[in-house]
ZADO-1210 file (C-alpha; in nm, 4 decimals, padded with zeros to 6 digits):
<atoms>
<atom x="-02.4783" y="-00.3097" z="-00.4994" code="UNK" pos="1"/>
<atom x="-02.2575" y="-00.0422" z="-00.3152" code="UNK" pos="2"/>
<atom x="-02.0123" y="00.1824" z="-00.4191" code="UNK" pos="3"/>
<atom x="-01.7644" y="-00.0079" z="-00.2497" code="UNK" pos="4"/>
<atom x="-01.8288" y="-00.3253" z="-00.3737" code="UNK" pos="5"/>
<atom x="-01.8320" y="-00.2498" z="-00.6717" code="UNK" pos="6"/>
<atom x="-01.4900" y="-00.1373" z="-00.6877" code="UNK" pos="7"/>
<atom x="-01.3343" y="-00.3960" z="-00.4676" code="UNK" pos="8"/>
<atom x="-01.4855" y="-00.6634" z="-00.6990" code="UNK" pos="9"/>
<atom x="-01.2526" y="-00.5103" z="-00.9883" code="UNK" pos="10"/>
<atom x="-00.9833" y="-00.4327" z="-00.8116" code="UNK" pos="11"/>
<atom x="-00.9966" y="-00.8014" z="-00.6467" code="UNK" pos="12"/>
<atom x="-01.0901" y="-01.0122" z="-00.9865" code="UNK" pos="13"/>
<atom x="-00.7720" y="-01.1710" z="-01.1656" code="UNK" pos="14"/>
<atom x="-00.7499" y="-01.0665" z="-01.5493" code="UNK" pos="15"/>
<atom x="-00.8727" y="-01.4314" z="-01.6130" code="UNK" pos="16"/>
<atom x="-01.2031" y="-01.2920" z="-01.4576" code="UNK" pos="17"/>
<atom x="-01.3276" y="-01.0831" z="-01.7924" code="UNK" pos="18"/>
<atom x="-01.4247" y="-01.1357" z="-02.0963" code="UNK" pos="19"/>
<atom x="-01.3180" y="-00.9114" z="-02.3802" code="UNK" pos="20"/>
<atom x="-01.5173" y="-00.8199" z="-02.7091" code="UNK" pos="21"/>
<atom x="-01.2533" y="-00.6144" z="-02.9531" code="UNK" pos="22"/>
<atom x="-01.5155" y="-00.5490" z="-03.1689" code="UNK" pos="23"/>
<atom x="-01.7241" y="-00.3142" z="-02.9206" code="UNK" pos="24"/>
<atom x="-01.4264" y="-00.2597" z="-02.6619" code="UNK" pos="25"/>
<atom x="-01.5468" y="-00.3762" z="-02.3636" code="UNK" pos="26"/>
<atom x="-01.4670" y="-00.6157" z="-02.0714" code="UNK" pos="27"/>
<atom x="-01.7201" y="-00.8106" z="-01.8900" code="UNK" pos="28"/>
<atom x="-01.6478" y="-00.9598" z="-01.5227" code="UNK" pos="29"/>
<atom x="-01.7223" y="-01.3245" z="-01.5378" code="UNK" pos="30"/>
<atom x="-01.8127" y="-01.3390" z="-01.1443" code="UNK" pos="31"/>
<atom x="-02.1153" y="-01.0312" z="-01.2303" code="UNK" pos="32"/>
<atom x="-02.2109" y="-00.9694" z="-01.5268" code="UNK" pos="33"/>
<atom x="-02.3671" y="-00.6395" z="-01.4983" code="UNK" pos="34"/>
<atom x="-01.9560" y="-00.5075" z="-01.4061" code="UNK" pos="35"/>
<atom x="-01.7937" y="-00.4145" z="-01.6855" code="UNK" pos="36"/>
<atom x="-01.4786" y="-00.1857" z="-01.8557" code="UNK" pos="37"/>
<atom x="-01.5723" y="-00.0044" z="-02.1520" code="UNK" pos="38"/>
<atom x="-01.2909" y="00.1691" z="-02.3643" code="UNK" pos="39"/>
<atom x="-01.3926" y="00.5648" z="-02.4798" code="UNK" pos="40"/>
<atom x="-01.3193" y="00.4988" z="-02.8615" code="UNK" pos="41"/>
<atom x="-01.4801" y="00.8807" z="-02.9432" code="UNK" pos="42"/>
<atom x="-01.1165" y="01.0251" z="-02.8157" code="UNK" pos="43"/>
<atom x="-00.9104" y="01.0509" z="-03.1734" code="UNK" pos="44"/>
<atom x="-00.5923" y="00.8455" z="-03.1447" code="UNK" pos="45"/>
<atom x="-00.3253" y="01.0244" z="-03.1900" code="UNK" pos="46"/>
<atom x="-00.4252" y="01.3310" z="-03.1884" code="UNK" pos="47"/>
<atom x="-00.3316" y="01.4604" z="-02.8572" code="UNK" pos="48"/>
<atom x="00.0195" y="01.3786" z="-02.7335" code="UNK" pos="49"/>
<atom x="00.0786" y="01.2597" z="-02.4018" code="UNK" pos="50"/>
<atom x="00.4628" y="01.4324" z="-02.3299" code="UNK" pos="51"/>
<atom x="00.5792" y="01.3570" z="-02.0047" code="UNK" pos="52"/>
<atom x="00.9154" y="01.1671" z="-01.9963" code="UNK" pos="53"/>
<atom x="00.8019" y="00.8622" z="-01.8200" code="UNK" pos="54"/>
<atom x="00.5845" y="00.7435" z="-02.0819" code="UNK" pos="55"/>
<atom x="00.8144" y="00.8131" z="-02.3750" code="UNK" pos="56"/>
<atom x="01.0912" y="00.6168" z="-02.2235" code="UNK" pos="57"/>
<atom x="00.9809" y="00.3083" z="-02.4818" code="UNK" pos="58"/>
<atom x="01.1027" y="00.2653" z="-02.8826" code="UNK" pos="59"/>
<atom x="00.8135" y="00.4067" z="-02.9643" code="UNK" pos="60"/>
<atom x="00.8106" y="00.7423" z="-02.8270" code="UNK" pos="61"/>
<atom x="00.4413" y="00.8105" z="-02.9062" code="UNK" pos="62"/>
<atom x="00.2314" y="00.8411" z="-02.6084" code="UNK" pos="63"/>
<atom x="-00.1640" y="00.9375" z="-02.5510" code="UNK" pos="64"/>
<atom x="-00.3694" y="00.9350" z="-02.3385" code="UNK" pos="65"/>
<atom x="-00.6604" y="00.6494" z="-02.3479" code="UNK" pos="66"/>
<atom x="-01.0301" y="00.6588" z="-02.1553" code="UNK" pos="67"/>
<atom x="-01.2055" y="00.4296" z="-01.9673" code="UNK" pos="68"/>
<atom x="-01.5595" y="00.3778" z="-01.8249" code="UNK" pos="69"/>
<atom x="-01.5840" y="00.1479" z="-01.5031" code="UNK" pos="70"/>
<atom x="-01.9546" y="00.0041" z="-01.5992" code="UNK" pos="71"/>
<atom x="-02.2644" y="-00.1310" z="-01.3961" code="UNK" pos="72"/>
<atom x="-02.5435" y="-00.2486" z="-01.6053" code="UNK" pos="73"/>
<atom x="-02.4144" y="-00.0296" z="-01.8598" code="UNK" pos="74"/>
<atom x="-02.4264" y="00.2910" z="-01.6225" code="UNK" pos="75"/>
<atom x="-02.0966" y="00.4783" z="-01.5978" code="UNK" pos="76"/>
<atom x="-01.9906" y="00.5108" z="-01.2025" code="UNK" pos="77"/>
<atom x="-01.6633" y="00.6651" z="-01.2921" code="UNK" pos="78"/>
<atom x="-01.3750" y="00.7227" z="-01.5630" code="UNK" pos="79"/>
<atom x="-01.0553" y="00.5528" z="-01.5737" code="UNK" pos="80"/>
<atom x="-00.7680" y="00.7091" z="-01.7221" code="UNK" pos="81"/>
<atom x="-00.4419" y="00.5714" z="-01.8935" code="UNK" pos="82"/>
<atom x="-00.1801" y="00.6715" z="-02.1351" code="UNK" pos="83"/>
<atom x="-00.1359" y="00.4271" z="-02.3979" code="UNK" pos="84"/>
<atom x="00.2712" y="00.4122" z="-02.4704" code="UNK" pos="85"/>
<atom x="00.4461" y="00.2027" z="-02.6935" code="UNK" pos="86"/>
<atom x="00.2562" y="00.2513" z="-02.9554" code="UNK" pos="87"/>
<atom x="-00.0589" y="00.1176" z="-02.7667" code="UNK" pos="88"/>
<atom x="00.1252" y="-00.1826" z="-02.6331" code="UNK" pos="89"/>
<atom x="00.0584" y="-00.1183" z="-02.2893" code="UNK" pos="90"/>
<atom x="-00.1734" y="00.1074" z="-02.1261" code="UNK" pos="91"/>
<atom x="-00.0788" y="00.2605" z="-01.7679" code="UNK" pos="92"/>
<atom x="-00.3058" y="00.4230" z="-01.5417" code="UNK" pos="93"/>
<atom x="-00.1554" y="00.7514" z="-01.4356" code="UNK" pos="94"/>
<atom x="00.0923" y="00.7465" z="-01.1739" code="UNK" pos="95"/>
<atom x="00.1522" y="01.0305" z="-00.8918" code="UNK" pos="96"/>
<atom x="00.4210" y="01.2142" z="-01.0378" code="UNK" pos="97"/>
<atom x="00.6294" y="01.3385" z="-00.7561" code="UNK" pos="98"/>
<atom x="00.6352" y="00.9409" z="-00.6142" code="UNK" pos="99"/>
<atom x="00.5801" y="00.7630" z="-00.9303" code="UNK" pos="100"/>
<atom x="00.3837" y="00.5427" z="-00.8110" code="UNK" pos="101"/>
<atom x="-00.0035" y="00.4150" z="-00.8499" code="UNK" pos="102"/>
<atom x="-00.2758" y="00.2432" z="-00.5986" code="UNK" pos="103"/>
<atom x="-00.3217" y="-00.1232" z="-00.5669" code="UNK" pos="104"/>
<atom x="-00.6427" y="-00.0754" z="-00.7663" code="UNK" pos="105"/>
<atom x="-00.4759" y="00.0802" z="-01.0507" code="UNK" pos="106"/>
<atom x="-00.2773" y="-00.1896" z="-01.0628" code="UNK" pos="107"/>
<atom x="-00.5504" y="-00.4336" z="-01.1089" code="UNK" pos="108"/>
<atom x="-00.7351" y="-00.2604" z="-01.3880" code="UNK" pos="109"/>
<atom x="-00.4186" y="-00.2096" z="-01.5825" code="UNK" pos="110"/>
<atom x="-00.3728" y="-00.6018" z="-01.5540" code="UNK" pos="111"/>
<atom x="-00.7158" y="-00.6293" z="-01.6561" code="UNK" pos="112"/>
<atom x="-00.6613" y="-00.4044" z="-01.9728" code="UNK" pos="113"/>
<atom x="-00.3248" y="-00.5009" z="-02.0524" code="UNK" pos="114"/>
<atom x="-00.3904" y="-00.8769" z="-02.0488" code="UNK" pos="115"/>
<atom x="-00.5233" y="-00.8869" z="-02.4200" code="UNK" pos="116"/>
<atom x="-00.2260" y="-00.7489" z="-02.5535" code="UNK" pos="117"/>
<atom x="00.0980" y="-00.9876" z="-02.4614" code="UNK" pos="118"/>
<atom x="00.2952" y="-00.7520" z="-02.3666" code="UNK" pos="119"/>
<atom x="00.3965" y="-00.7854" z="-01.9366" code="UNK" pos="120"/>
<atom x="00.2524" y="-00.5026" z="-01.7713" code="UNK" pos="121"/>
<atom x="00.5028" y="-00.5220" z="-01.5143" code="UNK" pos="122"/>
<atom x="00.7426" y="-00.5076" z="-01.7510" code="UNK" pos="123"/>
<atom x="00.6632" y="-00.1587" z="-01.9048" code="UNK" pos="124"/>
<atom x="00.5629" y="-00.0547" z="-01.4973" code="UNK" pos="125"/>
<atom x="00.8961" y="-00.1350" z="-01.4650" code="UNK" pos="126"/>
<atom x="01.0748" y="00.0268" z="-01.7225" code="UNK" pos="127"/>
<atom x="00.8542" y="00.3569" z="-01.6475" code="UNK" pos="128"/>
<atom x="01.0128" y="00.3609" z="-01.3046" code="UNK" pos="129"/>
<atom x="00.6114" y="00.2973" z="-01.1510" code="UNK" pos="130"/>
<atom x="00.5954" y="00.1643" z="-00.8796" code="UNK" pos="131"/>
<atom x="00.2824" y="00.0420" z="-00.6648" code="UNK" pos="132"/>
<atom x="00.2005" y="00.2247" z="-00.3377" code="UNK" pos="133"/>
</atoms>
């Protein structure tokens, strides 16, 4: 498999296309198996603050900032980075700062990990003032 479609499989699967396992923190990809999302649970929660004003715009003002490992057969072909606001109700992938905004594919993996929680993603986009390029 290619680089390329690797990555357009995730960013073009629905969040009904994975599988989730809380216990071990990964999602699986229905439509390939060896495509998966694993959460980096070795970062302490909690411990480092994430302090720009965008992401403590919520009732709770905590805010850090949460890894993740885009996954084939269990290799790691890149990191994914979030902050987790709310007090880990949603998790948004970092948006440019001067444009607020993030990419398409962003926006597809932050459906994908938000859609376990039932919170609407869009919703907290929203009230961060993201927007999608």
């Amino acid at each position: 498999m290619r680089y390329s479609e690797f990555k357009s499989l995730i960013s073009n699967s629905s969040p009904d296309d994975w599988i989730y396992d809380d216990d071990i923190g990964k999602y699986v990809f229905m439509g390939d198996i060896r495509i998966s999302i694993l959460s980096d649970r070795s970062e302490s929660v909690g411990d480092e603050g994430f302090y720009e004003d965008w992401a403590r715009s919520f009732p709770d003002k905590n805010a850090v900032r949460k890894k993740y490992f885009l996954q084939f057969n269990d290799s790691i072909i890149e990191q994914f980075y979030t902050v987790a606001v709310d007090g880990h109700r949603s998790y948004i992938p970092y948006p440019v700062l001067n444009t607020m905004t993030i990419t398409k594919e962003q926006y597809a993996i932050g459906e994908i990990l938000n859609s376990i929680h039932g919170y609407s993603f869009d919703e907290y986009l929203q009230r961060s003032r993201i927007t999608i390029q």
